[in-house]
Structures are given as structure tokens and as C-alpha cells.
N, C-alpha and C positions, 0 to 999 in steps of 0.2 A: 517544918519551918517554911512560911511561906517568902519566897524568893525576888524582892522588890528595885532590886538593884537591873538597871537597864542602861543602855547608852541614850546619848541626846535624841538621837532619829527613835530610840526605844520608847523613848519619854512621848515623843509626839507622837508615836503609834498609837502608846498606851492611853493618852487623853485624848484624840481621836474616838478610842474607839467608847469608853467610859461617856462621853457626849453621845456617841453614837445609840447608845444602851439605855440613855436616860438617865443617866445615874448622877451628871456634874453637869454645868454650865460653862459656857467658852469663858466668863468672867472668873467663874470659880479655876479651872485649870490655869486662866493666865495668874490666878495671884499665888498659885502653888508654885509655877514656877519662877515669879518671883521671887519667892522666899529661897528656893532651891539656889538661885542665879548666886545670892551672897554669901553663899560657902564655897571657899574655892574646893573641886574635885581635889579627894585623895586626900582629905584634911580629917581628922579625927571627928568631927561636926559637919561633917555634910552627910545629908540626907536625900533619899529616895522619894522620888513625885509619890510614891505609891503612900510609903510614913506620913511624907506632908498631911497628904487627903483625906488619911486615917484619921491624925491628931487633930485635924480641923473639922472632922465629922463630917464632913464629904463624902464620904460614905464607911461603910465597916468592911472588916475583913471578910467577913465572907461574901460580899458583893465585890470587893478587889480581887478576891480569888476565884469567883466566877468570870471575872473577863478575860484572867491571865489564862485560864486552862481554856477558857471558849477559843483565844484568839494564839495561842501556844506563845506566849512570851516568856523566855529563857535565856538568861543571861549564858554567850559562849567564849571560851579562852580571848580569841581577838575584842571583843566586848568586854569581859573583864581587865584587858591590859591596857585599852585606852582609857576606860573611867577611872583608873589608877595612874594614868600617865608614865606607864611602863612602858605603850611606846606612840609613836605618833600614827597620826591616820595614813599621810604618804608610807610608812614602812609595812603599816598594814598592810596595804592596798598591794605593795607588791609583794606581799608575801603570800597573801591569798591566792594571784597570778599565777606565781609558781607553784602553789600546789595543787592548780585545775593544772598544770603542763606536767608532774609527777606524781601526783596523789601521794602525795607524801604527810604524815601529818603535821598539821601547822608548828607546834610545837618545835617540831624538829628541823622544818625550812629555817624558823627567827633565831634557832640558838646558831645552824652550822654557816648563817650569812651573817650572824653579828650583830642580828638588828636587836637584841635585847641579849642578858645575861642570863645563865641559868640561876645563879643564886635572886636577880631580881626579880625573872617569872616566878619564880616559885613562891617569893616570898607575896608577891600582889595576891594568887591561887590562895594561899592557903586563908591571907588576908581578906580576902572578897568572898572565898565559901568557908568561912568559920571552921577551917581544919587545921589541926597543927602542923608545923613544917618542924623535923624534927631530927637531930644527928644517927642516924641507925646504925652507926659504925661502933656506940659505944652502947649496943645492946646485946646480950646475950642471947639467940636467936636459940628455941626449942629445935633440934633437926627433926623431930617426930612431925614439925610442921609442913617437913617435905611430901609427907604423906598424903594430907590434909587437900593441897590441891598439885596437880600433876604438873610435872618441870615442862613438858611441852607447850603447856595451857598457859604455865606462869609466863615461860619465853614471852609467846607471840605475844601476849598482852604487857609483856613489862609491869611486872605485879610480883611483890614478895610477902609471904605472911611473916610478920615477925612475932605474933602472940598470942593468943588464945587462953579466954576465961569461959566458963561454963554459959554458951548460947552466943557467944560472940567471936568473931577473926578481927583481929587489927592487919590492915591490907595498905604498906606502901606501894604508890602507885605513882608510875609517872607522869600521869595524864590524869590527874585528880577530877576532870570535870566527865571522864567518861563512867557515866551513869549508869549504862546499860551491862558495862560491866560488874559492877556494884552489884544491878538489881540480878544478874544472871546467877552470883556465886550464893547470894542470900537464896534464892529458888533452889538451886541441889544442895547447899549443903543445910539448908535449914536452922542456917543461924545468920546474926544479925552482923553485918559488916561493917565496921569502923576505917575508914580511910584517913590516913595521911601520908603528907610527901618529904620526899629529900632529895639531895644532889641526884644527876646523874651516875656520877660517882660513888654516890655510897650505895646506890638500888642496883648495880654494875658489882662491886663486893659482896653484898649481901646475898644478893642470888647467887654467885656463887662460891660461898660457904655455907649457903643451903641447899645448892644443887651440886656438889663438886664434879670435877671433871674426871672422867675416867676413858674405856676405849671406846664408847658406845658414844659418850655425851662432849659436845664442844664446848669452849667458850661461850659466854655472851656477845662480845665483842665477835666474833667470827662467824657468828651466823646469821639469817636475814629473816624476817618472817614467813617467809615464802617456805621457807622449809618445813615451817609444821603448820599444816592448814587441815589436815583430816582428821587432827587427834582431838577427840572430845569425850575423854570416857570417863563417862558416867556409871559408878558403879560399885557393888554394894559389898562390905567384909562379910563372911561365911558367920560371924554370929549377929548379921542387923536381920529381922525382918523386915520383908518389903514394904514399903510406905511410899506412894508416891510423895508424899509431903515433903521427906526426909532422906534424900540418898545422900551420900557423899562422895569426895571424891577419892578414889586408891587407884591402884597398879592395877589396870585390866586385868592380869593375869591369877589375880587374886580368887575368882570364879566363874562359873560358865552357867549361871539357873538362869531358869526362864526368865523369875522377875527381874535380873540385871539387864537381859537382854533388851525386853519390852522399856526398861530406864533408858537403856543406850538408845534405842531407835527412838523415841522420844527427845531424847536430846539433840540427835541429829535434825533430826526435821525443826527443831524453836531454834540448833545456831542458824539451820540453811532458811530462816524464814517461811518456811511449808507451809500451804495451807490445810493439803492432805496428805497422809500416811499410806500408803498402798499396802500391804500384805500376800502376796499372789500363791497358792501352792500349784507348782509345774509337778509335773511327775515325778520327779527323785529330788526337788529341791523347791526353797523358796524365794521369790525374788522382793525384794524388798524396794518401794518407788516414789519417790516424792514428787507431789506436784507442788513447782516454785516456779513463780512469774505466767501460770496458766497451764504448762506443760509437765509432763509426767518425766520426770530423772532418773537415773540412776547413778548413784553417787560413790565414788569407791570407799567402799566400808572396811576393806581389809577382809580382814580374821572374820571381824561381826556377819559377816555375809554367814562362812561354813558355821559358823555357832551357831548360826537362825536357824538353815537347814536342820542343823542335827538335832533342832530342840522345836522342831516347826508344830507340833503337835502340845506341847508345853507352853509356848509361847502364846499362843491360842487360846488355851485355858487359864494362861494367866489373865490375858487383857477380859475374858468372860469375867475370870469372880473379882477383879480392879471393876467392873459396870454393874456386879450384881445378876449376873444372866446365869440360865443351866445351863454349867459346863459338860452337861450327860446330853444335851441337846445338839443334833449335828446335821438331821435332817433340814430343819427348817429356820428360815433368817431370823436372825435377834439382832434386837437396836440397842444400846444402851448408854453410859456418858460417867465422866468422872471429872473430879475437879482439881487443878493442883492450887496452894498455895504461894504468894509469892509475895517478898519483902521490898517494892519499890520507895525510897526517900523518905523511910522509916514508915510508911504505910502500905498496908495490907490490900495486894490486890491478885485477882485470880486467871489464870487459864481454866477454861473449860476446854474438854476433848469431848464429841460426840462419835459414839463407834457403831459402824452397821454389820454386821456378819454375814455372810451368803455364801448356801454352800453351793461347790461346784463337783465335776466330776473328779479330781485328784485330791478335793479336800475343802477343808473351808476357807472363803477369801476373808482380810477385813479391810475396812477403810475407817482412817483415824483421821477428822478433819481435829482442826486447831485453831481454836478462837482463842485468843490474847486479847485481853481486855485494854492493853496498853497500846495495841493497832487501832482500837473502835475509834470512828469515824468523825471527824471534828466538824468544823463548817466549812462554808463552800469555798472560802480563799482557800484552804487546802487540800483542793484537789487537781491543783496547776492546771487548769483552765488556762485559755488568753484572759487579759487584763478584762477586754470587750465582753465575753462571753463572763466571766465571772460576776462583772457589775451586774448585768443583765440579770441573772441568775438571784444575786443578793435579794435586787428590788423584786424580784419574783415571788420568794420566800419569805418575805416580806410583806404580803397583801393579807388582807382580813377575811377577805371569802374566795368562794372558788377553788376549783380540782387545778392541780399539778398532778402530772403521769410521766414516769421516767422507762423508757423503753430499750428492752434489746432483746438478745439470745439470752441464754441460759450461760451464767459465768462473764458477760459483759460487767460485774460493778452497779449492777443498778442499786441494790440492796444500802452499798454502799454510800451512793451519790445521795440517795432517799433518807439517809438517816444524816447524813452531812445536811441537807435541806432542813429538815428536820431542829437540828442544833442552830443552825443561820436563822429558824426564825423563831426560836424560843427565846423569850425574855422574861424576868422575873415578874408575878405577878398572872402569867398566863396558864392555862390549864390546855396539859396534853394527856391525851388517849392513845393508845396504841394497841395493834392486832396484829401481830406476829408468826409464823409458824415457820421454824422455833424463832425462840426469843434465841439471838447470837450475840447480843452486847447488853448490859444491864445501866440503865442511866437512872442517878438517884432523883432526877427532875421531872421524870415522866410517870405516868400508872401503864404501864404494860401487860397487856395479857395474852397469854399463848394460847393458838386457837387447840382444840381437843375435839375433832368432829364426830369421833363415838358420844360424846356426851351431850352434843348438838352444839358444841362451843364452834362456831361456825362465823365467817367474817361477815357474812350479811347481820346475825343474831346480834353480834360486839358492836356493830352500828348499831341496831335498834337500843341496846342499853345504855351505849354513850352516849345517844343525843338525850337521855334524860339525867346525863350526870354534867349537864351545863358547859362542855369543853368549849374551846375556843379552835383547837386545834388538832384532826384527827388525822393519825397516821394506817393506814392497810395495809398492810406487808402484803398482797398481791390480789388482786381483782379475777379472778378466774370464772365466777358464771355469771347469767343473769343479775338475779338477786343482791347480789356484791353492789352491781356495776349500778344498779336501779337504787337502792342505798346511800353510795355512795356521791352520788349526783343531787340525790335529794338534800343529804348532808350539804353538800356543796352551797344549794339554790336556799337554805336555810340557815345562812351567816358563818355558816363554818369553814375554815382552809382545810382542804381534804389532801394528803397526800398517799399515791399508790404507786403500783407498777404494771406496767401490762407486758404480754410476751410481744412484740410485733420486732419486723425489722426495719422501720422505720420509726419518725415522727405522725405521717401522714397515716400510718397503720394503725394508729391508736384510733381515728373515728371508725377506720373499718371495724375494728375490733367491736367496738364499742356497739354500733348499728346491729353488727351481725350477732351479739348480744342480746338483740330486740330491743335495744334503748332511743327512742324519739329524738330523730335528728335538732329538733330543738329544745331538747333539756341538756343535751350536748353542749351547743352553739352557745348557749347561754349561762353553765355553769365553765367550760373549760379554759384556763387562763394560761398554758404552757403545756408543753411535751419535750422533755428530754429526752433523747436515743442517742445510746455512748456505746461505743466499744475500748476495748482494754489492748493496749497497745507495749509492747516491753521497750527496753531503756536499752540504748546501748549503756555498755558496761565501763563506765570510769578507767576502770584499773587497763586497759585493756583497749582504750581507743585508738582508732588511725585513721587519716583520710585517706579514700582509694578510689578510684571512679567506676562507675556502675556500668553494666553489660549496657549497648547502646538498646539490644531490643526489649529489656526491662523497663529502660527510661520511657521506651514509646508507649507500655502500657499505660504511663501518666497522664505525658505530656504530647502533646502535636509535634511540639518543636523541642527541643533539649533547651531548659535554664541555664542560664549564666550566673543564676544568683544566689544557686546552695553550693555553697563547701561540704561534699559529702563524704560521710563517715560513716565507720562501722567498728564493732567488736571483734578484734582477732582471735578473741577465746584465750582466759587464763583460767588458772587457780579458782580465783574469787567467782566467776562468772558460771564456774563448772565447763570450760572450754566448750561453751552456746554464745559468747559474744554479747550475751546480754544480762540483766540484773537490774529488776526492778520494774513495775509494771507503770504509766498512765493512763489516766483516761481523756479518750479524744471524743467529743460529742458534739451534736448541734443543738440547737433550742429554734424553737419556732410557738413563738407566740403569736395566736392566732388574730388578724385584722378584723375592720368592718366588713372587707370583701369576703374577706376567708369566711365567715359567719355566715356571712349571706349565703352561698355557694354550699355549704354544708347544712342551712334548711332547704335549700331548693334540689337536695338530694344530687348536687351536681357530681357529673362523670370524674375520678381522681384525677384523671389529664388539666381537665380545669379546674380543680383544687389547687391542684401540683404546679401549676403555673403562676398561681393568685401567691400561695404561699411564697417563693422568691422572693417577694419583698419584705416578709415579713420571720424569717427563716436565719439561720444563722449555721451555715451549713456543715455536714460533717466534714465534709476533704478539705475547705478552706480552714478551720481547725487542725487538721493531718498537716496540710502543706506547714502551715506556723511550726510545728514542733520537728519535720522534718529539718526544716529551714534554721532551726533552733539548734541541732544536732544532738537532739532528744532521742530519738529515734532515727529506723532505719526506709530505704524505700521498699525493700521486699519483704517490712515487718507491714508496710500501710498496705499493701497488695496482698499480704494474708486476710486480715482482718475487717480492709473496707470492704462491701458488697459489690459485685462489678459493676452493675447498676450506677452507681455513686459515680464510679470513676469512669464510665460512658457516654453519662451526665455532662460531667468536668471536661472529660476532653471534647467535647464535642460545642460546647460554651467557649473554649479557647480559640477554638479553627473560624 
């Protein structure tokens, strides 16, 4: 069901952005809102800009529902309790307050301040997302349901099953708008999830007379979430065979095979957000390592650690015939990939795992990356850019001809930012291409094809086929030789937007690149309209922030002088964070779109000193980017001194003095 209900500033977003798209006229939204204005909010007859626009054939539903997923428009709890008038925007405002100064959930700041009732929130919740609010005190609850999903899991989440029909859980919940919970439980257990809510009180009862207390388990009331934060087990009874599609959930203790294992560590890496799985065999044991936020972890697993070890050799051969590989093969590397299903908003969408095998002297390694289709990459406002650098960027993605190149190292986000560019400039009606290798996210908008270079599917070849299937707009997943780079220029100078990547570490390293490619400094000069160069920078961690002040000889690697104008802060390391302080990656980048001098200077073969000087004007730089989101208290200073090149910040400070 598509989700049309938004607040006022939601409303203006959303016809903003449907103008923006082409798709309505500033006269046609003002008489939607109009009509919207004469139903007072929270009246059984008020309606959503989005219904208006429909019924007035302003446009169809699936052109409304391509802007809300383009632009992520989602109605959240604070948004549903003022369009209901449950509570005012001043009590909002400071409830929201307090929960950047506690991380608390909002729900629970407005019930324990008084600024709304529980029986009123709940009744707006169930009212505004179409779920029953319902007495669960006079239902007779299955105890077999306790099995179903684990008392720890249910705790921290404040979740109790009350019922269960052949392919379905009924799941009260007290936070009915958290979705991700929803979509997590339909993923292992492989059936479809029914949410509804009730008092605090009665999901406080019910949990426990489905969980009762004995010497091992507390109260509800007595414990905090912080108490179960590693327990996620995922795992299978002695008569299921393995199905990634299908596990469920029981009592760990119920078995120890391989295929449970390879479920659990699976599961571990999609709660901690991982992108890759680690597998290591050491000499008498295995270490098992997640990379989350760019770095490689170790996460305490318990028991699951010595159960890996003991079955390190089992576990191996499972993840082989889950890809289809010889598991008699041990000598030499195998690549392979599997897919899980998953049940999001009653629509089917997937994870894919890509697995590489390499053996080493103690045994064979793997690495299990993890693409979630529900992380792929939207447009460019959602990649918390500055306001500056964002517009910039829009109107960039935006242009009818011409190469865009998005530069860094290996693991900067470029992949990411390029297919974000990619969504900002497609619109209905236009024809996109893409060359990939692999394809990591599937979009039902574009023709994608993955390059296959035994067979000669090669990125230079994919250009010469495209430009006779009439595109408008070709995407390179990466420029790597001559041929590409000669191609893809051409494309360019031949009415097409060409979007790639190059490896440099800069902006300015993308004409070296390119030159030193053999390509004619003025097929360059003349087709290139931008260069992105980003690096990935981590978050300090919410749950977990302080302000503290920094070594003074850190500051000087900055600054000349010490600021007066950051409040600076840092991650003390919890729980949530993995005690690293931080949680959550950005990206910090410059853009430099090239002038008439910069042009000029780049046919006249000019020296990079005077490139590199002409560009300043025309540049939008990396560390003035860093400084904003330090200054933001986004980030840290000794997280921008890993990541920027010294270079950058030699630059910077030597411009200050």
C-alpha cells in the first residue's frame, strides 16, 4: 500500500519535488492544496496532496510512487502525531531535543514527560498506518510462541507474538512504525508478519506470561536494553533442512551443524550492518571478522566463536554447496553467490551474498560481502553532502552531454556516489545503459549489463553496443584502459551523459589519468563537465557521545592557530558502537568543475602547479567539506587526519598562515 500521508513541510517537499520531475504545474499543486486546506486535519474526510493529485489525474500512481521512493518520503511517529493533532509542533520540537541529549526513543521521551497519552499515541499509530490497536490481555497466547522467536530478541525489541496461522506471526509491538523490525523477522523466519499495538501495559503482561520469570530470566520492567545486545540466534531444529530462505528462530542450544552456524554468522553481520564476512583459519582455530564502517571487527560471539572453530572445516563446505562450488576443491580459489529472500511492506526483495574462497597455508579463507538491496543507493540529497556541494552536484547530474568522473581509492564510496548520480538524473521517459562489473544493486529503471571479459563482454565493447541502442544516458562501472577511456569520451562528445570512475587521488588526477591513457588533451577539455574525489569518513556514535578537547599537537596538524569555533567531540565507545566510538560511515568530497581557464590550460598541456592553481576558483574543496561536518559534530579530528591525504591538509594550512 502505497504511503501518502506526509506532514505540511512533507506536502511542500513532495510538490516541490513532482514540479521538479515534470510531472505537475506550480498552478496544478496550488489548487491540490486548495482543496486539501478545506478538510480540517484528523477529520474522517481529509485527504493526502498525494489522493488529491491522483483523483484529479495529475498524475498515476506509479509516477507518485516513483517520486516518494526517488526522494525517501516516509511518514515518521513525530509526523504522524501532528497530522493527527495528537500533539503540537512546540512539544514536538522539544521532545525531539531530548532525544539527541539521550538517544532515547521518541515514543518514550512524549509518554514519560506527559506531552501525549499512551492510549492517545497509540490510537493516532494504529489510526494513520491501517493496524489494529487491540486488548491483548483477553487473548489466549499459544506458549509454543515462545519458541518461535527468542525472549532476549523479543526483550530488546519490545515485541510479543501472540498468534500464528499457517505462513503468518501476529506481532504486538510497541513501536508499530519500526519497519526494519518487521522486515528482519519476515527474512528468518520466512513468514509473513502482521503487526499490531497495545498499551504499554498489556505488551508488559503478555511478555511476561509468554516469557515467565524464573532464576536465569528478570522481569520486563527491571531490565534495560543494554543487557541483551549480542544475542541474535539464528537457528535451525534438528529436523529443518537448511534453506537460507527459511530458518527460524529456537534456543541455540538446540544444535551445533554447520548449516546453523554459517545462518548465525550471517545473521550477525545483516544486525551489525557488515559489508564483509571475514572467515580466517589460524592454526588450531578460526577467527571470524566483520568489516562495519570500513574496518575489520571482531565482535564478541560467545560460544559461536568455539562452535566455528570445532566445525571450521564443515562450515566451509557448507558456504561451498549454499554457491554451488566443488567442495572436493581446496587447492585453488573459487568465487560464488547466493541469494536470500526477504519480505519488506509486504513486498519481496532480496539480499545477495557474493563469496570468494582462497586457500591459504592453515586452510581455506572466505570473504562473504553483503549487498542488501534495501541500502542501494538513492539520489544525491542522500548522501549528506553540504547544502552548497549538493545543489552543485544535482545541477551537474542534470546536464544532457558530457563525462562526470567520481574519484578516490579503493573502498572511498565511489561506486556508491555514481549510482546515487545516476538515480538524480534519471527521469521518466529517458533511456539508461549501464556496464557493471558485477552488477551489486538491480534497478527495474535501467538495462544493466555485467561485463564477462572471457567472452569479450568488455567495457569498451558495451559502449560500442550502446551507442546504437539510442540511450540518452550511459553509466561505466569503471574506466580502466585506453579503449574505455577513448569510448567513453566519444560517447560523451556524441550528446550522451557519460557517467564513470577513475582510481586517482584526487580531482585533478583524473586528467592525469586520462592523458596518461593516450587520450588527446582536447577531447578531454571538451567533453569533461565535473570530477568527484570522496573519501568515507565514520560518524561518531550517537549512543555514546562527549565533548572532550583534543591533544593540542593533533590540533596543529590542522590548524596554524587552534579554533574557537568547534565544540569538539568524540565517541567514548559503547555497546552499540562495538566500543570503536564510532557507527556509521559519510561521505566527504570535493567537486571541481572545470572553468574556461581550467580548459584552456589543460589543451595547452599545462604543468599541474598551474592547473592546480587555476582550479581554486573553480573547486569546491575536500577539507573545507571535512571542516563543515567536523564543525557539525559528525565526525571526528583524528578520524579527518586518517582519511584526508596530507597533501590536502598542507594545502589548508599553509592558506590559513
Amino acid at each position: 500500500m502505497m504511503t501518502t500521508g506526509l506532514t505540511s513541510e512533507g506536502n511542500n517537499q513532495l510538490g516541490r519535488h513532482l514540479i521538479n520531475e515534470g510531472l505537475i504545474t506550480p498552478d496544478e499543486l496550488q489548487e491540490a492544496l486548495n482543496v486539501q486546506a478545506k478538510t480540517p486535519k484528523g477529520s474522517s474526510d481529509y485527504k493526502y496532496l498525494g489522493e488529491i493529485l491522483i483523483q484529479k489525474k495529475y498524475v498515476d500512481k506509479q509516477q507518485l510512487q516513483h517520486v516518494m521512493d526517488k526522494y525517501n518520503k516516509k511518514s515518521r511517529l513525530g509526523e504522524i502525531l501532528l497530522e493527527t493533532n495528537a500533539i503540537t509542533q512546540q512539544k514536538l520540537d522539544f521532545a525531539l531535543t531530548e532525544q539527541q541529549n539521550t538517544g532515547e526513543r521518541l515514543g518514550e521521551i512524549l509518554l514519560k514527560k506527559s506531552l501525549v497519552s499512551d492510549e492517545t499515541m497509540r490510537q493516532a499509530l494504529s489510526t494513520q498506518l491501517n493496524i489494529p490497536y487491540i486488548d491483548i490481555s483477553r487473548i489466549n497466547i499459544d506458549d509454543n510462541l515462545s519458541k518461535r522467536i527468542n525472549r532476549d530478541y523479543a526483550f530488546k525489541h519490545r515485541i510479543v507474538p501472540i498468534a500464528m496461522t499457517e505462513g503468518s506471526i501476529t506481532l504486538a509491538m510497541d513501536d508499530p512504525t519500526n519497519n526494519e523490525i518487521k522486515a528482519e523477522l519476515e527474512m528468518f523466519t520466512g513468514m509473513k508478519i502482521n503487526v499490531v499495538t497495545a498499551s504499554q501495559n498489556a505488551l508488559k503482561e503478555a511478555f511476561n506470561k509468554l516469557y515467565p520469570i524464573d532464576s536465569d530470566n528478570e522481569d520486563i520492567d527491571s531490565l534495560n536494553d543494554n543487557d541483551f545486545t549480542s544475542n541474535f540466534d539464528l537457528t535451525l531444529t534438528e529436523e529443518d533442512q537448511y534453506e537460507i530462505r527459511k530458518p527460524q528462530y529456537v534456543e541455540a542450544q538446540n544444535s551445533k551443524r554447520a548449516d546453523v552456524l554459517v545462518q548465525r554468522i550471517l545473521g550477525w553481520g545483516l544486525k551489525h550492518q557488515a559489508s564483509d564476512i571475514h572467515l580466517e583459519n589460524m592454526d588450531r582455530h578460526m577467527v571470524v571478522r566483520f568489516r562495519i564502517d570500513g574496518l575489520l571487527q571482531e565482535l564478541k560471539l560467545g560460544s559461536l566463536n568455539r562452535d566455528i572453530t570445532k566445525f571450521r572445516r564443515e562450515v566451509i563446505s557448507r558456504i561451498k554447496v549454499i554457491c554451488k562450488l566443488d567442495i572436493a576443491e581446496r587447492r585453488l580459489p573459487q568465487d560464488g553467490s547466493f541469494r536470500s529472500h526477504i519480505i519488506r511492506d509486504g513486498n519481496r526483495s532480496d539480499i545477495d551474498f557474493r563469496v570468494s574462497i582462497v586457500p591459504s597455508y592453515h586452510g581455506e579463507n572466505v570473504v562473504i560481502r553483503i549487498l542488501d538491496s534495501q541500502k542501494s543507493p538513492s539520489t544525491v540529497e542522500h548522501l549528506k553532502f553540504s547544502p552548497r556541494l549538493t545543489e552543485k552536484l544535482t545541477r551537474l547530474f542534470n546536464q544532457n552531454t558530457g563525462i562526470i568522473l567520481v574519484t578516490g581509492p579503493t573502498g572511498s564510496g565511489k561506486s556508491t556516489t555514481l549510482q546515487s548520480g545516476l538515480m538524480t538524473a534519471y527521469r521518466p521517459g529517458l533511456k539508461v545503459l549501464t556496464a557493471e562489473d558485477p552488477i551489486e544493486y538491480v534497478y527495474d529503471k535501467f538495462m544493466q549489463c555485467e561485463i564477462n571479459e572471457k567472452i569479450g563482454l568488455t567495457f569498451a565493447n558495451y559502449i560500442r553496443v550502446f551507442l546504437r541502442h539510442d540511450p540518452e544516458i550511459i553509466m561505466i562501472g569503471e574506466i580502466r584502459d585506453d579503449e574505455t577511456a577513448e569510448m567513453a569520451i566519444r560517447a560523451a562528445q556524441t550528446g550522451h551523459l557519460v557517467l564513470s570512475t577513475l582510481h586517482t587521488n584526487d580531482s585533478l588526477g583524473a586528467v592525469q589519468r586520462l592523458t596518461g591513457l593516450g587520450i588527446n588533451p582536447s577531447m578531454i577539455s571538451s567533453s569533461l563537465i565535473g570530477v568527484v574525489s570522496q573519501r568515507l569518513a565514520r560518524c561518531i556514535c550517537p549512543f555514546c557521545i562527549e565533548e572532550y578537547t583534543p591533544e593540542a599537537e593533533l590540533v596543529k596538524e590542522f590548524f596554524p592557530t587552534p579554533p574557537d569555533d568547534i565544540n569538539w567531540q568524540k565517541g567514548l565507545g559503547c555497546n552499540e558502537c562495538n566500543y570503536t566510538g564510532y557507527l556509521g560511515r559519510v561521505a566527504i568530497a570535493e567537486l571541481w568543475e572545470p572553468s574556461q581557464r581550467d580548459i584552456l590550460l589543460i589543451n595547452q598541456k599545462a604543468e599541474l602547479k598551474k592547473l592546480k592553481e587555476s582550479s581554486r576558483n573553480s573547486t569546491i574543496p575536500l577539507v573545507e567539506e571535512a571542516l563543515l561536518k567536523l564543525k557539525a559534530g559528525v565526525t571526528t579530528l583524528d578520524e579527518l587526519i586518517r582519511i584526508i591525504p596530507y597533501t590536502y591538509i598542507e594545502d589548508y594550512r599553509l592558506q590559513q598562515t
